[in-house]
Backbone as XML, in Angstrom:
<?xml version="1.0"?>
<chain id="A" units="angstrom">
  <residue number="1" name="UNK">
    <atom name="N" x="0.840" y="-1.196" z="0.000"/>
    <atom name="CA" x="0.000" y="0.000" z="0.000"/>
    <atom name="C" x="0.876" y="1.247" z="0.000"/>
  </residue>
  <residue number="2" name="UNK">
    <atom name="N" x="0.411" y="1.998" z="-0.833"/>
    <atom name="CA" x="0.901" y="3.371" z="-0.462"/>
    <atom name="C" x="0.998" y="3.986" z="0.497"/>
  </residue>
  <residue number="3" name="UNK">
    <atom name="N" x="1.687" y="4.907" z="1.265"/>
    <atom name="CA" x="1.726" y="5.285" z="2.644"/>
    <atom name="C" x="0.814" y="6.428" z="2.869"/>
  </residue>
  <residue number="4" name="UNK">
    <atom name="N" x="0.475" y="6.942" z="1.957"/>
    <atom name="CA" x="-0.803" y="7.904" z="2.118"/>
    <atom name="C" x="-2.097" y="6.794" z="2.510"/>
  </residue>
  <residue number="5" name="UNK">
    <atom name="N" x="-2.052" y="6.397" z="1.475"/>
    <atom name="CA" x="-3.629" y="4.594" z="2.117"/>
    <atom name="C" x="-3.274" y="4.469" z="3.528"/>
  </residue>
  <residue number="6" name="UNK">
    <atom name="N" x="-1.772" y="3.606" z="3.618"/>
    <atom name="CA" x="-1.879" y="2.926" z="4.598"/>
    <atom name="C" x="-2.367" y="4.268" z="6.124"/>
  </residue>
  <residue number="7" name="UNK">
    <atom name="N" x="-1.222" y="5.223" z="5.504"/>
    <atom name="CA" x="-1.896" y="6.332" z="6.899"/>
    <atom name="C" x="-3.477" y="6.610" z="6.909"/>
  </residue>
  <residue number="8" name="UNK">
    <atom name="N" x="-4.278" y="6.670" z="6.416"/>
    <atom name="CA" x="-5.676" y="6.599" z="6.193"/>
    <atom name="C" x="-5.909" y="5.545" z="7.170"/>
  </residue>
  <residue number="9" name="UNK">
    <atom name="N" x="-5.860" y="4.210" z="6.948"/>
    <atom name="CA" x="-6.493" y="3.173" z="7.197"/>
    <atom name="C" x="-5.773" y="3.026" z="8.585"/>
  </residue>
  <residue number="10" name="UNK">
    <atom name="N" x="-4.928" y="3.425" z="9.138"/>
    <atom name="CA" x="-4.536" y="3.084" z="10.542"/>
    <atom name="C" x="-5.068" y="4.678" z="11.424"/>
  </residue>
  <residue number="11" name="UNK">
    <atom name="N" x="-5.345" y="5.662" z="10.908"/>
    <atom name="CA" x="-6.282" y="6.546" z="11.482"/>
    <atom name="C" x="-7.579" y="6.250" z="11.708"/>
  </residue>
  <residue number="12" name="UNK">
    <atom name="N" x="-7.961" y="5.516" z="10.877"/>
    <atom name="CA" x="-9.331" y="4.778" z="11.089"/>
    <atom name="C" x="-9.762" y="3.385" z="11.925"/>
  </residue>
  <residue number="13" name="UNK">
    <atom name="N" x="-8.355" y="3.217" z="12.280"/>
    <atom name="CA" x="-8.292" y="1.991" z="13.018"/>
    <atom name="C" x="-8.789" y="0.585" z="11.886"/>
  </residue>
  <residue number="14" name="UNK">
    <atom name="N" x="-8.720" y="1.105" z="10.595"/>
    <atom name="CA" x="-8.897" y="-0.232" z="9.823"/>
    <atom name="C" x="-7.490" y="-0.902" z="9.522"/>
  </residue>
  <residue number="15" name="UNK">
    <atom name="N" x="-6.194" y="-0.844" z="10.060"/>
    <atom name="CA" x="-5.078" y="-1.837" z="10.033"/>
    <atom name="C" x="-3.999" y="-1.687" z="10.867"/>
  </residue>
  <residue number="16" name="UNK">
    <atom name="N" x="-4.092" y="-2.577" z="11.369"/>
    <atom name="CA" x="-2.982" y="-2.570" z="12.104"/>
    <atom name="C" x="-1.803" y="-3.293" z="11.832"/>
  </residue>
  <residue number="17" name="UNK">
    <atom name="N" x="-0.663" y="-3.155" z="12.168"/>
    <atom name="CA" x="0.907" y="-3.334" z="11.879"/>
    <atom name="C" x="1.572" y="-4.128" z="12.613"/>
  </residue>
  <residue number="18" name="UNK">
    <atom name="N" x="1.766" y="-5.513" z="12.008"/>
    <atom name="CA" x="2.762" y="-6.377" z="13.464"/>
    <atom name="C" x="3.516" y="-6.322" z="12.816"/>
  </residue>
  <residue number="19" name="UNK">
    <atom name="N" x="4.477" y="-6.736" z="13.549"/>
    <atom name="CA" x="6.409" y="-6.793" z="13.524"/>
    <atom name="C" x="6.649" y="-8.099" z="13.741"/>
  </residue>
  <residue number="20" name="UNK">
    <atom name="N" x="7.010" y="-8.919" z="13.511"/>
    <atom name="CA" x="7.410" y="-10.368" z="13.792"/>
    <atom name="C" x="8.864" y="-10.578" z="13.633"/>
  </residue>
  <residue number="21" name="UNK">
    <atom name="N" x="9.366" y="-11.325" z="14.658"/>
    <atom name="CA" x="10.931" y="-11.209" z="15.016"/>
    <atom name="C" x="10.537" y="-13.257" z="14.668"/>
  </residue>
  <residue number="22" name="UNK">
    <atom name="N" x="11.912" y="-13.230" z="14.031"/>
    <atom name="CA" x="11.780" y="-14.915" z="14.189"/>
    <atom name="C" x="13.668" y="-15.015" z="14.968"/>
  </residue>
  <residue number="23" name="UNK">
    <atom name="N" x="13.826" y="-16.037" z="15.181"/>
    <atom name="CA" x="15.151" y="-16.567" z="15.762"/>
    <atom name="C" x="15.542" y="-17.803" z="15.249"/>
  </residue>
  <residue number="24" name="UNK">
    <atom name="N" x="16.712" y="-18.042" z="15.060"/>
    <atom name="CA" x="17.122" y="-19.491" z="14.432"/>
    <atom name="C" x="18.064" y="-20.225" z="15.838"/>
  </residue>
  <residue number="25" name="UNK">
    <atom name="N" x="17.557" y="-21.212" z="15.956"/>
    <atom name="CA" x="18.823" y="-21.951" z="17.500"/>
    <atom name="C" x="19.570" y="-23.192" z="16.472"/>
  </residue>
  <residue number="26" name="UNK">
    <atom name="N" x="20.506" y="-23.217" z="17.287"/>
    <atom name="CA" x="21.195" y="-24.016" z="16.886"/>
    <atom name="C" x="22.318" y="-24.590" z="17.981"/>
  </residue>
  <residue number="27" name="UNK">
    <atom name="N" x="22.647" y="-25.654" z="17.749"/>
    <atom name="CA" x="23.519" y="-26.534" z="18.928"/>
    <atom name="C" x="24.557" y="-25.913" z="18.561"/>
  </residue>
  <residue number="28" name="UNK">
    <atom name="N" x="25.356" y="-25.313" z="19.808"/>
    <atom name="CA" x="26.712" y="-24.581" z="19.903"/>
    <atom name="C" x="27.973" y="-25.784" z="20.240"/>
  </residue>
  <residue number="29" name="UNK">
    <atom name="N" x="29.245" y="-25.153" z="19.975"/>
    <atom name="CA" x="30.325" y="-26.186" z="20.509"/>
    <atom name="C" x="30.015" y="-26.720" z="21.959"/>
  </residue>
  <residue number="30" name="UNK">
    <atom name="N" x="29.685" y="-26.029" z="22.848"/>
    <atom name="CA" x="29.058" y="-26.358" z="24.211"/>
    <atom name="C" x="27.694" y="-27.281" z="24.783"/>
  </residue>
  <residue number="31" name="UNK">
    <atom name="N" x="27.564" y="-27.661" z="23.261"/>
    <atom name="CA" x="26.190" y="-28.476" z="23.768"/>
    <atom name="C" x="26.337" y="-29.734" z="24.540"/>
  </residue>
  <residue number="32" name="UNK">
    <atom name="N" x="25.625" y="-30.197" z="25.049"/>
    <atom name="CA" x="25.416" y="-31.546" z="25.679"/>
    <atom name="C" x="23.989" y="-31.525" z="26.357"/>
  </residue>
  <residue number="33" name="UNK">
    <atom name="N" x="23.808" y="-33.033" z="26.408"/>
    <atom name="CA" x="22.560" y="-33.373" z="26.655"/>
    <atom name="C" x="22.258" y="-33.451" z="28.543"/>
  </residue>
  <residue number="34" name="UNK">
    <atom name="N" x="23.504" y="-33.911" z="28.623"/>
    <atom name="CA" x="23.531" y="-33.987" z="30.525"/>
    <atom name="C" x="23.834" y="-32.724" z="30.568"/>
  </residue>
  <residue number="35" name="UNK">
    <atom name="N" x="23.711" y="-32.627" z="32.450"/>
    <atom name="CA" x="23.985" y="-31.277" z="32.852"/>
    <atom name="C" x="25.297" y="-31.821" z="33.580"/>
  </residue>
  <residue number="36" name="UNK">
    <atom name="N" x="26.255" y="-30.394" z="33.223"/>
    <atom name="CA" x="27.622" y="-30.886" z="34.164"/>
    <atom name="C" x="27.514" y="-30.243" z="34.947"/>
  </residue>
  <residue number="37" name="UNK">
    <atom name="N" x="27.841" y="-30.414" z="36.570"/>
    <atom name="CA" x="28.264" y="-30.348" z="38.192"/>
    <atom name="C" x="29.374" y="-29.451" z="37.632"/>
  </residue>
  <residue number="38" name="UNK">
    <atom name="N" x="29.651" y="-28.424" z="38.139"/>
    <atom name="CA" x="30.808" y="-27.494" z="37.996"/>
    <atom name="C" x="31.688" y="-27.604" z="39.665"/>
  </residue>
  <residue number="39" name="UNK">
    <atom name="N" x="32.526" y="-27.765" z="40.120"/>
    <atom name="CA" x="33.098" y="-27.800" z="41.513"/>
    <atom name="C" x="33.177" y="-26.460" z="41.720"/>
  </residue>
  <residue number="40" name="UNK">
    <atom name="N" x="32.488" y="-26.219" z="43.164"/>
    <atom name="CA" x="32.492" y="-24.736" z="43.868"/>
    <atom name="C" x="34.037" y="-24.654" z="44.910"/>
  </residue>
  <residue number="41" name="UNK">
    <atom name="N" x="33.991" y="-25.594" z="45.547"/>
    <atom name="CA" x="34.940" y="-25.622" z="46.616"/>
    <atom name="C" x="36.331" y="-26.582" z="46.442"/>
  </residue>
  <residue number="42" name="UNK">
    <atom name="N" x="37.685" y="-25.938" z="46.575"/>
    <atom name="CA" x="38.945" y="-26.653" z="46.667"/>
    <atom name="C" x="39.566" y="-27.654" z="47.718"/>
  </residue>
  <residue number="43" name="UNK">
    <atom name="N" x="39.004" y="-28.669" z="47.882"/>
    <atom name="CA" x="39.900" y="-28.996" z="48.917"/>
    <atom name="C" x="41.212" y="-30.129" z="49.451"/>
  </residue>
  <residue number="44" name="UNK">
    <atom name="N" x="41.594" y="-30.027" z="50.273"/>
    <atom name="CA" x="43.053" y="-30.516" z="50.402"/>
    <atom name="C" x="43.223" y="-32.034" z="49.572"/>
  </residue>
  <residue number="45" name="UNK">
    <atom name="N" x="42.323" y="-33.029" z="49.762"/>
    <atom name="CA" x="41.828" y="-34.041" z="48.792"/>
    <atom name="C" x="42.549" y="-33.806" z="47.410"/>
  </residue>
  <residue number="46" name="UNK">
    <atom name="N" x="41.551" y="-32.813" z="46.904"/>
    <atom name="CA" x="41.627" y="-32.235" z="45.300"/>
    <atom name="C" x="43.309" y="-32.306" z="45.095"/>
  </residue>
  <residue number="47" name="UNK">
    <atom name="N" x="44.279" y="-31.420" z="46.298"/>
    <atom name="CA" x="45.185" y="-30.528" z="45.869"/>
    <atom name="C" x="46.092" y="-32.006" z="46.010"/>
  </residue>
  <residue number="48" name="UNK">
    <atom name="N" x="45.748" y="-32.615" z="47.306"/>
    <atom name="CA" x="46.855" y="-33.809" z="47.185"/>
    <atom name="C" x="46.718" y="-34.964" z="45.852"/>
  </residue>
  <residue number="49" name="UNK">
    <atom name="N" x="46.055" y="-35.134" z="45.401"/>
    <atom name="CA" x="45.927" y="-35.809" z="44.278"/>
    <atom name="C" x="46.218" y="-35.364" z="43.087"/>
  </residue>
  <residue number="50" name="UNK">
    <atom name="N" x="45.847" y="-34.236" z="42.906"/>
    <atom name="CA" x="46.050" y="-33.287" z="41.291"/>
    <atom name="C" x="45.207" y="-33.640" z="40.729"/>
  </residue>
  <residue number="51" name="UNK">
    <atom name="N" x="43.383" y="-33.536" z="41.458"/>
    <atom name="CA" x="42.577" y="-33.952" z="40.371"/>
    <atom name="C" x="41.653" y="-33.088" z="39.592"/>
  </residue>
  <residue number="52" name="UNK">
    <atom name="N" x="42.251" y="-31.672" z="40.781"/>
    <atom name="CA" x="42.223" y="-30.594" z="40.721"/>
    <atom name="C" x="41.957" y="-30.112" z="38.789"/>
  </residue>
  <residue number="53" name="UNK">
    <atom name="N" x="43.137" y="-30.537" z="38.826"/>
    <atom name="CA" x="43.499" y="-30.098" z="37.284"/>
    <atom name="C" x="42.083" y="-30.370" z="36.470"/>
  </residue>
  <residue number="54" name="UNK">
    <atom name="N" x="42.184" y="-31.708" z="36.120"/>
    <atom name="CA" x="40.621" y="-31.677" z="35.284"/>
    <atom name="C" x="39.540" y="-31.144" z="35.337"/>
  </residue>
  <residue number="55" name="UNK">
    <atom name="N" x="39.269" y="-30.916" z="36.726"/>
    <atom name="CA" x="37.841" y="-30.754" z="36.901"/>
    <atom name="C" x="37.383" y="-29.341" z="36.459"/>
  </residue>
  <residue number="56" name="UNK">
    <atom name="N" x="36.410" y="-28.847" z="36.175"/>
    <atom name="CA" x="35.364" y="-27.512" z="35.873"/>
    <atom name="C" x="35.115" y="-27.211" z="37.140"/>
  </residue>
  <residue number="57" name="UNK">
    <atom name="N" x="35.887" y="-25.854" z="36.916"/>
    <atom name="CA" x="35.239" y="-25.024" z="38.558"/>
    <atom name="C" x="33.935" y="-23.806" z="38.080"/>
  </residue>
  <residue number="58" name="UNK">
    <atom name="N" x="33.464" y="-23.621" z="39.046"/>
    <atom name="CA" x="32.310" y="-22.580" z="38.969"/>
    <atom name="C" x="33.011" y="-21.371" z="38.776"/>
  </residue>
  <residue number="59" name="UNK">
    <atom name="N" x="33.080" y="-20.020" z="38.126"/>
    <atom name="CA" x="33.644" y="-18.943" z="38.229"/>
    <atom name="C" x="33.125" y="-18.559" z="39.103"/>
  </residue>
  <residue number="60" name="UNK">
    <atom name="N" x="34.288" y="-17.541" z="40.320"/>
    <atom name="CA" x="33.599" y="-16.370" z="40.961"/>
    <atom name="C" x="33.541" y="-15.477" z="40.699"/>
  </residue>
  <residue number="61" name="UNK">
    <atom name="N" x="32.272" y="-14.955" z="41.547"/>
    <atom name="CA" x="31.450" y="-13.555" z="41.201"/>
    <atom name="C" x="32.063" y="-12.957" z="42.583"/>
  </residue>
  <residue number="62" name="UNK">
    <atom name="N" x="32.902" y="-11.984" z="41.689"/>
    <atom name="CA" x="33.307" y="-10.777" z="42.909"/>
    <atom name="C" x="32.453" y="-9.895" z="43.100"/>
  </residue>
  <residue number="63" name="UNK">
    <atom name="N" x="31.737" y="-9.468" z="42.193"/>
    <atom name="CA" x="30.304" y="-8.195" z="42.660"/>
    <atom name="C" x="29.369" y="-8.433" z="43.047"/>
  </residue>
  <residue number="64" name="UNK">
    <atom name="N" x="29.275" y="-9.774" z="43.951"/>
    <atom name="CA" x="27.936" y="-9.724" z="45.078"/>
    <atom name="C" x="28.221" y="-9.617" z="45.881"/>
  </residue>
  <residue number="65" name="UNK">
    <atom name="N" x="27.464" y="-9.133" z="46.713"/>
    <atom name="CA" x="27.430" y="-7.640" z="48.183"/>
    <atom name="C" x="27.830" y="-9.497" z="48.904"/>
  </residue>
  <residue number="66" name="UNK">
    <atom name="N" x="27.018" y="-10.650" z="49.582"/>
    <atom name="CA" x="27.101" y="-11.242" z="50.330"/>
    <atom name="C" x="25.614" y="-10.938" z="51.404"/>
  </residue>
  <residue number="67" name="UNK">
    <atom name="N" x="25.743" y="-11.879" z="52.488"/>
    <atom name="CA" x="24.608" y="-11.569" z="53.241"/>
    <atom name="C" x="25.166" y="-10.382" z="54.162"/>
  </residue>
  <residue number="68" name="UNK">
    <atom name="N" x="23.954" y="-9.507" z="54.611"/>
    <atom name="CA" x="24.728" y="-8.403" z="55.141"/>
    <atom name="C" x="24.529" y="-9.174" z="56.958"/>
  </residue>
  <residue number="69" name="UNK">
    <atom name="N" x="25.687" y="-8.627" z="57.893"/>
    <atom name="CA" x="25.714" y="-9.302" z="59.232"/>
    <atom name="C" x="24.754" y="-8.905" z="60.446"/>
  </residue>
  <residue number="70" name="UNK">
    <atom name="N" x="24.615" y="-9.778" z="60.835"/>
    <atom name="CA" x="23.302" y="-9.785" z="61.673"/>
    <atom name="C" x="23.533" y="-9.007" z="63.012"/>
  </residue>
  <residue number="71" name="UNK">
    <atom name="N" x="23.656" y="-7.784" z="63.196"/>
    <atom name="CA" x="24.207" y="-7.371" z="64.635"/>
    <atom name="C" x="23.639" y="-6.017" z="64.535"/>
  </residue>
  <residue number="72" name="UNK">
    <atom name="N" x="24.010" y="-5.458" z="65.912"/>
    <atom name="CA" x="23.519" y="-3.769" z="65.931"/>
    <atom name="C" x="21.925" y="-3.310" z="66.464"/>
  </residue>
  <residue number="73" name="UNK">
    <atom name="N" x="22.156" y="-4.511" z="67.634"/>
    <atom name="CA" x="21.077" y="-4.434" z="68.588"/>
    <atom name="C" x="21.468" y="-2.933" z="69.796"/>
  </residue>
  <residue number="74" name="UNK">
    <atom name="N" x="20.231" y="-2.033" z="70.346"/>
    <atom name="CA" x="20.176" y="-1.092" z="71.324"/>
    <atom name="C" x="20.260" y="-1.920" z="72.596"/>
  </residue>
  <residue number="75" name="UNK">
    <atom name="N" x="21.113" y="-1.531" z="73.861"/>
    <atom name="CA" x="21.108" y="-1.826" z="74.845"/>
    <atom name="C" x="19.865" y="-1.466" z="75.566"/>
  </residue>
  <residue number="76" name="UNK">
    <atom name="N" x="19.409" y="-2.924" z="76.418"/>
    <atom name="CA" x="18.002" y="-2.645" z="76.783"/>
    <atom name="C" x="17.713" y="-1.213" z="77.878"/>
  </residue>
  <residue number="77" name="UNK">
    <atom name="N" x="18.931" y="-0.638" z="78.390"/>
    <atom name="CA" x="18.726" y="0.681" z="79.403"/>
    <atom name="C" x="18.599" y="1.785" z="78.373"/>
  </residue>
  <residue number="78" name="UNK">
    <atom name="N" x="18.876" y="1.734" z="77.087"/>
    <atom name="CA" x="19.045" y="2.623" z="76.097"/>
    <atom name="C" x="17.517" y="2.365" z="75.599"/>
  </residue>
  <residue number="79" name="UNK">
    <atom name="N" x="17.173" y="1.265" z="75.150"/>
    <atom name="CA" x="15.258" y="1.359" z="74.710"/>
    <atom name="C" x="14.873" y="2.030" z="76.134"/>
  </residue>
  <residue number="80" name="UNK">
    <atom name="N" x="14.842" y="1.254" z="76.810"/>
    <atom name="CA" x="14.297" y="1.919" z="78.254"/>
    <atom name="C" x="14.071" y="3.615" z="78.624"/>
  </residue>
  <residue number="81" name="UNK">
    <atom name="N" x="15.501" y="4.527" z="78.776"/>
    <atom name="CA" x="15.893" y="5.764" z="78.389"/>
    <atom name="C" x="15.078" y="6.270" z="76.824"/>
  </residue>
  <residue number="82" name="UNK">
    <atom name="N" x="14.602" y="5.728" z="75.971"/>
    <atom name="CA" x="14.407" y="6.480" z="74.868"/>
    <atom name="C" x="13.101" y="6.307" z="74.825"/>
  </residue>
  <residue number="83" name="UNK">
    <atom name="N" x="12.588" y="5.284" z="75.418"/>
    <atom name="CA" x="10.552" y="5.042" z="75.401"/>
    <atom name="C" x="10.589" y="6.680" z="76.430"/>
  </residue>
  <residue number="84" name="UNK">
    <atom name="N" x="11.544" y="6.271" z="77.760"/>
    <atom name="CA" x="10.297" y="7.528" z="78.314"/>
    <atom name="C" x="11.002" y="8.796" z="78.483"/>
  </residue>
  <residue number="85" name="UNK">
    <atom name="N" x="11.905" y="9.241" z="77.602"/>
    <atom name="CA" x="12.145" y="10.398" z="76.599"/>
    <atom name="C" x="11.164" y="10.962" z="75.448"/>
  </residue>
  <residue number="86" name="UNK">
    <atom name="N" x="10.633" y="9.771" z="74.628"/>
    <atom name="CA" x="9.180" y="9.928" z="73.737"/>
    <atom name="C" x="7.981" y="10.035" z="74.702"/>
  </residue>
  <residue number="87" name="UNK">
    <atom name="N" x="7.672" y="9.618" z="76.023"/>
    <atom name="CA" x="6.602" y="9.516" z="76.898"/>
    <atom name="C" x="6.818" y="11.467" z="77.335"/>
  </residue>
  <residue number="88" name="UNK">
    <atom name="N" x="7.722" y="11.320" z="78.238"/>
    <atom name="CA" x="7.395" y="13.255" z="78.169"/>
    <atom name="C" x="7.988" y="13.971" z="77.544"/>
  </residue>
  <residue number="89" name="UNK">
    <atom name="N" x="8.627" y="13.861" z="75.957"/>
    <atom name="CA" x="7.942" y="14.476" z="75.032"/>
    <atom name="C" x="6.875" y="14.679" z="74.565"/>
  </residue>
  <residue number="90" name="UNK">
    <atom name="N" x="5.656" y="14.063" z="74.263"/>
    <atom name="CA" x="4.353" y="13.582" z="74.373"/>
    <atom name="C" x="3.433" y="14.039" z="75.369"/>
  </residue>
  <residue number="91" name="UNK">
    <atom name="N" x="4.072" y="14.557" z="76.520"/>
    <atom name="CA" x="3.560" y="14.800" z="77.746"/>
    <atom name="C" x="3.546" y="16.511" z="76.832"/>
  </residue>
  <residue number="92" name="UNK">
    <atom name="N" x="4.555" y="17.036" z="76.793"/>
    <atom name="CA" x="4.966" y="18.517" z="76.798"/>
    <atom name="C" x="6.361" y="18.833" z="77.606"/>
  </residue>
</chain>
């Protein structure tokens, strides 16, 4: 269609316009059908044997924060002191 038509007919809501994306897959050098176990942790075992060598380790990720640490509780004379600091404030 001409683009004068087609602008007509989509002002009128008589056509609308899809876009269709297609994708092609294909099996990469990396394929396999099992899933491989990657080793997270080194240990003395591994190093005394040298079996080390073969195996697939997991890469680490240096840019995660980690869990943050569980601490940084108020001493209970300090809640105590600060409830009835808010009590006569509250008062006037």
């Amino acid at each position: 269609l001409p683009e004068r038509e087609r602008a007509e007919l989509k002002r009128r809501k008589l056509l609308l316009e899809v876009t269709l994306k297609s994708y092609w897959i294909r099996k990469g050098s990396a394929f396999s059908t099992a899933v491989a176990r990657l080793e997270t942790e080194l240990t003395p075992e591994m190093i005394a044997t040298g079996s080390w060598r073969q195996l697939p380790f997991k890469p680490y990720n240096f840019s995660s924060l980690g869990l943050p640490p569980a601490c940084g509780h108020l001493h209970p004379l300090l809640k105590v002191r600060s409830q009835l600091r808010q009590i006569f404030l509250e008062m006037g």
